[in-house]
FIKOLZA-1660 file (N, C-alpha, C; in steps of 0.1 Angstrom, whole numbers, plus 5000, padded with zeros to 4 digits):
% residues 105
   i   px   py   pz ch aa at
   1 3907 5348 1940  A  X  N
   1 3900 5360 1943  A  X CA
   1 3906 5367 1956  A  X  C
   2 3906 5380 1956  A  X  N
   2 3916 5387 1969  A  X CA
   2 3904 5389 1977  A  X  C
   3 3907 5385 1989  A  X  N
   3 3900 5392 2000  A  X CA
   3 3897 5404 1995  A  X  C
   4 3881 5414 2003  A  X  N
   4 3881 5423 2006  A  X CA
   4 3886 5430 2015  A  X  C
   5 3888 5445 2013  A  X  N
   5 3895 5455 2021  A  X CA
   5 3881 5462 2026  A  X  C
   6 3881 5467 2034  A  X  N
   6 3871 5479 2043  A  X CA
   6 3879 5484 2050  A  X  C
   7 3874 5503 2043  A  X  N
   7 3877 5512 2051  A  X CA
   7 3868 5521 2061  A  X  C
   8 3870 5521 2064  A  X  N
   8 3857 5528 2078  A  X CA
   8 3860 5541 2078  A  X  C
   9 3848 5554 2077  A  X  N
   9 3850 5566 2078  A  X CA
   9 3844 5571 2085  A  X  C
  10 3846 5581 2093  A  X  N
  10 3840 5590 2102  A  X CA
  10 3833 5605 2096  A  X  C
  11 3822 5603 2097  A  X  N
  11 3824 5619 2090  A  X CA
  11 3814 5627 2096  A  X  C
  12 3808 5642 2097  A  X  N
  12 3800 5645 2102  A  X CA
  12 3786 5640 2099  A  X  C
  13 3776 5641 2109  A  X  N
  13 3765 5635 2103  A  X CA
  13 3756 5647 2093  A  X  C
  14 3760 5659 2090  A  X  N
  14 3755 5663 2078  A  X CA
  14 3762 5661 2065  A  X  C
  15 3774 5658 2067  A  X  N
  15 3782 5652 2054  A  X CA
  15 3770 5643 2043  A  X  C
  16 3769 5646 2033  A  X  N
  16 3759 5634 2028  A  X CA
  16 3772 5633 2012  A  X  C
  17 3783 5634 2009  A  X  N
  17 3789 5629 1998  A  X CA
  17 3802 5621 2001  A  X  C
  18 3807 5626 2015  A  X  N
  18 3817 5617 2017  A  X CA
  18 3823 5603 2011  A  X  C
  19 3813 5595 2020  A  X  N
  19 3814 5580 2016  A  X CA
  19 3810 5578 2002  A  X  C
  20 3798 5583 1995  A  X  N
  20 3799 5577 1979  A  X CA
  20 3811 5581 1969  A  X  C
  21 3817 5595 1975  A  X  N
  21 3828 5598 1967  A  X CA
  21 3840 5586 1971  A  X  C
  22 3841 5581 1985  A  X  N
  22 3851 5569 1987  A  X CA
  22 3847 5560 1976  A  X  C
  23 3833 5556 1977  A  X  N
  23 3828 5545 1973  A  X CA
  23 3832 5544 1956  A  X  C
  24 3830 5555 1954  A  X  N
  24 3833 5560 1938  A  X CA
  24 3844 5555 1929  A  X  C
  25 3856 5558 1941  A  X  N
  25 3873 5559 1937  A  X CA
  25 3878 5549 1941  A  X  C
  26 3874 5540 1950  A  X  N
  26 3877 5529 1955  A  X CA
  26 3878 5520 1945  A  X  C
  27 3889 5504 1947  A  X  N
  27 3892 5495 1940  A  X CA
  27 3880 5487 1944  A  X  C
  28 3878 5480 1932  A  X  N
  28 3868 5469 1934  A  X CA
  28 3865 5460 1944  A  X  C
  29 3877 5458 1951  A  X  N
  29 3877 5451 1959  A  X CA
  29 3877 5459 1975  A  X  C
  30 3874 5468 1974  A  X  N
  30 3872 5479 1989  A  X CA
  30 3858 5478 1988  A  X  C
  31 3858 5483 2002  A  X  N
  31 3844 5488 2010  A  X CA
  31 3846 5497 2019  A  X  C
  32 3833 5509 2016  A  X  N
  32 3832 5512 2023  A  X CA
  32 3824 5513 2036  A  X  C
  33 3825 5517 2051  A  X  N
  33 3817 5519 2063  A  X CA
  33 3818 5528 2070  A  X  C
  34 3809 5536 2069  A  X  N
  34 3804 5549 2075  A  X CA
  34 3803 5550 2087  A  X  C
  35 3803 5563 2099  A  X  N
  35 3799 5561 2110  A  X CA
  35 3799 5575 2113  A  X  C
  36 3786 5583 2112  A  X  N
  36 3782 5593 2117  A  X CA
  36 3784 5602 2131  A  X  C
  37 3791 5609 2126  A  X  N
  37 3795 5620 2142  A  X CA
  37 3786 5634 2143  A  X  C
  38 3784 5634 2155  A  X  N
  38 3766 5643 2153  A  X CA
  38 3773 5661 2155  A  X  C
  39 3768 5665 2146  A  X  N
  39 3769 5680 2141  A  X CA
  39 3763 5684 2134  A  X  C
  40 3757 5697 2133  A  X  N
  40 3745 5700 2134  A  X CA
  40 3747 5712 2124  A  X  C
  41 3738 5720 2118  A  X  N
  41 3743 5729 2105  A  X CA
  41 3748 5744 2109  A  X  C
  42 3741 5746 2124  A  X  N
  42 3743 5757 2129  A  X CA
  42 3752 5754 2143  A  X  C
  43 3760 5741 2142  A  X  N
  43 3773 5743 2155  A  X CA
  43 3783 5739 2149  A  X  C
  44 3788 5749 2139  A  X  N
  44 3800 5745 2131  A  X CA
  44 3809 5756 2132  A  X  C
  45 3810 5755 2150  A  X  N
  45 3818 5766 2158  A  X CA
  45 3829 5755 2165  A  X  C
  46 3836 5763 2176  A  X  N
  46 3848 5751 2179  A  X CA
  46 3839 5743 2192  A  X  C
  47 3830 5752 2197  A  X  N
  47 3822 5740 2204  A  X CA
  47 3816 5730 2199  A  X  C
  48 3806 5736 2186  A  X  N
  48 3806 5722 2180  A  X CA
  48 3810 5710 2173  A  X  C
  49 3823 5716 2171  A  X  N
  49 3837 5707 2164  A  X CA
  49 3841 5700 2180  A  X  C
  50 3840 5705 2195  A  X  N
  50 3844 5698 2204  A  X CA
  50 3834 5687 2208  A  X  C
  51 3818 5690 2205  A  X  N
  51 3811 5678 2205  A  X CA
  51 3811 5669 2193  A  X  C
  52 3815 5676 2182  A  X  N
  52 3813 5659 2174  A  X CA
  52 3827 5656 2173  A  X  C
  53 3838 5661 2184  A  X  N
  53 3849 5649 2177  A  X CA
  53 3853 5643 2196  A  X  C
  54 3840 5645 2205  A  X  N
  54 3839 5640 2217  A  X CA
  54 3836 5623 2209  A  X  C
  55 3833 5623 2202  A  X  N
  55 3824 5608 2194  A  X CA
  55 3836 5602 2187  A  X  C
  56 3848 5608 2183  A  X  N
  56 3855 5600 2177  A  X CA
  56 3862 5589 2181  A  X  C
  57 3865 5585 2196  A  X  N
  57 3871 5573 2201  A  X CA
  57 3862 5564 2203  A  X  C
  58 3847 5564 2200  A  X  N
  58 3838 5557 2204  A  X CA
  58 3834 5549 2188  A  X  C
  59 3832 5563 2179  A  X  N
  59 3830 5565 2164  A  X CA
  59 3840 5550 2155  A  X  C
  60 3857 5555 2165  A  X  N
  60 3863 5542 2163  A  X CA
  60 3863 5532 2161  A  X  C
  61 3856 5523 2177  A  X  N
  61 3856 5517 2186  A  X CA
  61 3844 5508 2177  A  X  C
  62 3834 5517 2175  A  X  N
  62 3821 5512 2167  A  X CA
  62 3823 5507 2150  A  X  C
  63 3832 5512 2142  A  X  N
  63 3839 5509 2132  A  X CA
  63 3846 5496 2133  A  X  C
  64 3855 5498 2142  A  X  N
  64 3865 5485 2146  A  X CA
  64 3854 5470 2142  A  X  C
  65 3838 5469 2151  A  X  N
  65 3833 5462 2153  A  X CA
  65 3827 5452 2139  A  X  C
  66 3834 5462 2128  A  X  N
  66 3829 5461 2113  A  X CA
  66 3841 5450 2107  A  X  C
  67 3852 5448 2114  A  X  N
  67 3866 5445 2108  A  X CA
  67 3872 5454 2099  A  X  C
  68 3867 5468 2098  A  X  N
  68 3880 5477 2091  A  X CA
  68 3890 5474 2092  A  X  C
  69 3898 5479 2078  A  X  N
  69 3914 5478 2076  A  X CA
  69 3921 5492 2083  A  X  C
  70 3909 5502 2084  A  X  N
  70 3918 5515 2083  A  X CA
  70 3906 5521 2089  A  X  C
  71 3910 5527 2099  A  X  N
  71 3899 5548 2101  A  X CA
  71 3901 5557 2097  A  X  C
  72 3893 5565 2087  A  X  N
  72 3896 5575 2083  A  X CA
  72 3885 5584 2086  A  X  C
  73 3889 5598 2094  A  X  N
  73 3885 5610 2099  A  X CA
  73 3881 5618 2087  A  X  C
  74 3869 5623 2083  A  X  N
  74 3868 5629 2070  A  X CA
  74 3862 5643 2070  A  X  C
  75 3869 5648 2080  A  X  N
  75 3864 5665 2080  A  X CA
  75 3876 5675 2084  A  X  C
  76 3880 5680 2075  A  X  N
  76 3893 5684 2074  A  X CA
  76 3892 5695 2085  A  X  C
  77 3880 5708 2088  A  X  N
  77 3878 5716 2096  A  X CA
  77 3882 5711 2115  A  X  C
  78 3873 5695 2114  A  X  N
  78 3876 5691 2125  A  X CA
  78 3886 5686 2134  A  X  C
  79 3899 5687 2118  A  X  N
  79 3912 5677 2119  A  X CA
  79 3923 5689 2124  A  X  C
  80 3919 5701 2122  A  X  N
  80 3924 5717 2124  A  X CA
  80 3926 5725 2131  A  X  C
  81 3910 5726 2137  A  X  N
  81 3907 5736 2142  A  X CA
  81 3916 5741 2157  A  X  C
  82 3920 5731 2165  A  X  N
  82 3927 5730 2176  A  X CA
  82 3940 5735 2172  A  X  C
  83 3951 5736 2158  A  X  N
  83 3959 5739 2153  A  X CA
  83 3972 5729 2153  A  X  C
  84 3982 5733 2149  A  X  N
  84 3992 5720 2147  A  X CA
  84 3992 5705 2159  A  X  C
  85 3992 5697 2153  A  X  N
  85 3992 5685 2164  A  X CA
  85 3978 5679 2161  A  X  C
  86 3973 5689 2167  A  X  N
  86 3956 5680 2170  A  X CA
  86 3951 5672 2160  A  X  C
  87 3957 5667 2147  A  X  N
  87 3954 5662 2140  A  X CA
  87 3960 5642 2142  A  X  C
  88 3973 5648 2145  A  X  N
  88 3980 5640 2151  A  X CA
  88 3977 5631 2165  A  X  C
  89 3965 5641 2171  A  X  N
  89 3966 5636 2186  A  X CA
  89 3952 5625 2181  A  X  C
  90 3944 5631 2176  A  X  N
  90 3931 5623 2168  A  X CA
  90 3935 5610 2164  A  X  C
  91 3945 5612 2155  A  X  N
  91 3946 5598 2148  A  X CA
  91 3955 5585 2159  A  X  C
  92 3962 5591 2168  A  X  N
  92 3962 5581 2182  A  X CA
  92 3950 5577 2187  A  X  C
  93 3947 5584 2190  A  X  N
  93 3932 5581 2197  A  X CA
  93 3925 5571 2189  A  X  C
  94 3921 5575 2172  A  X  N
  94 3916 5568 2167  A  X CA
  94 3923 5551 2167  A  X  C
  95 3934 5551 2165  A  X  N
  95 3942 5538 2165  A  X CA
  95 3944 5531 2177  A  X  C
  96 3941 5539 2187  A  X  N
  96 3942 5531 2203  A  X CA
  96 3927 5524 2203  A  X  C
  97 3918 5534 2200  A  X  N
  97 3904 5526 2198  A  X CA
  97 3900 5514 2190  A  X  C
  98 3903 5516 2176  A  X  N
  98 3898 5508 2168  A  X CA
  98 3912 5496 2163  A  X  C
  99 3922 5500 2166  A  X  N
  99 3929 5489 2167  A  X CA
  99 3938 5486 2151  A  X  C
 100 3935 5500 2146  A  X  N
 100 3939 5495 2129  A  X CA
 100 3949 5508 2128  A  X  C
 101 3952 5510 2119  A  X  N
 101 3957 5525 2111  A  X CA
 101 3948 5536 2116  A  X  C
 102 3950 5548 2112  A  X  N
 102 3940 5558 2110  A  X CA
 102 3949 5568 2105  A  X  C
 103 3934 5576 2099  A  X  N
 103 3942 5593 2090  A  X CA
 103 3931 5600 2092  A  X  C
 104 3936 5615 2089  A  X  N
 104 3923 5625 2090  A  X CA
 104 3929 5634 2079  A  X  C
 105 3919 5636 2071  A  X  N
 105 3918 5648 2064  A  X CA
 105 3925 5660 2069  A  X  C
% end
């Protein structure tokens, strides 16, 4: 029997399909783990993209604590908005934190 894999996602906390659509498409042998980044319905401005991705090295950090294989950032708006790079600078961050891979949408 193969070990399990676990992927750990970040996503905003009004996201409510993210993870079961992972969960969905995933191999039988994956898991997924979730970890809510707080954003709100009415701050989906760049200030509020700057508070919930203030959570992402922590967001990591707290995932890591699960034994994820991988982080994955799951708000493509969030992965953007700053413009070329910033997507790139995220997923360091996420990988300095949590100690695994990471991607963002």
């Amino acid at each position: 029997m193969a070990l399990r894999k676990r992927i750990g996602v970040m996503v905003p906390s009004t996201n409510t399909t993210f993870e079961a659509d992972f969960q969905m498409v995933a191999p039988e042998n994956v898991t997924i783990h979730g970890q809510r980044l707080w954003l709100t319905n009415d701050a989906q401005d760049a200030d509020g993209m700057n508070r919930m991705n203030a959570e992402v090295e922590s967001g990591a950090r707290y995932l890591a604590t699960a034994n994820v294989n991988v982080v994955v950032y799951g708000c493509t708006t969030g992965s953007f908005y700053r413009g070329p790079g910033w997507d790139r600078e995220m997923i360091e961050i996420m990988q300095r934190a949590a100690g695994v891979p990471a991607v963002a949408t």
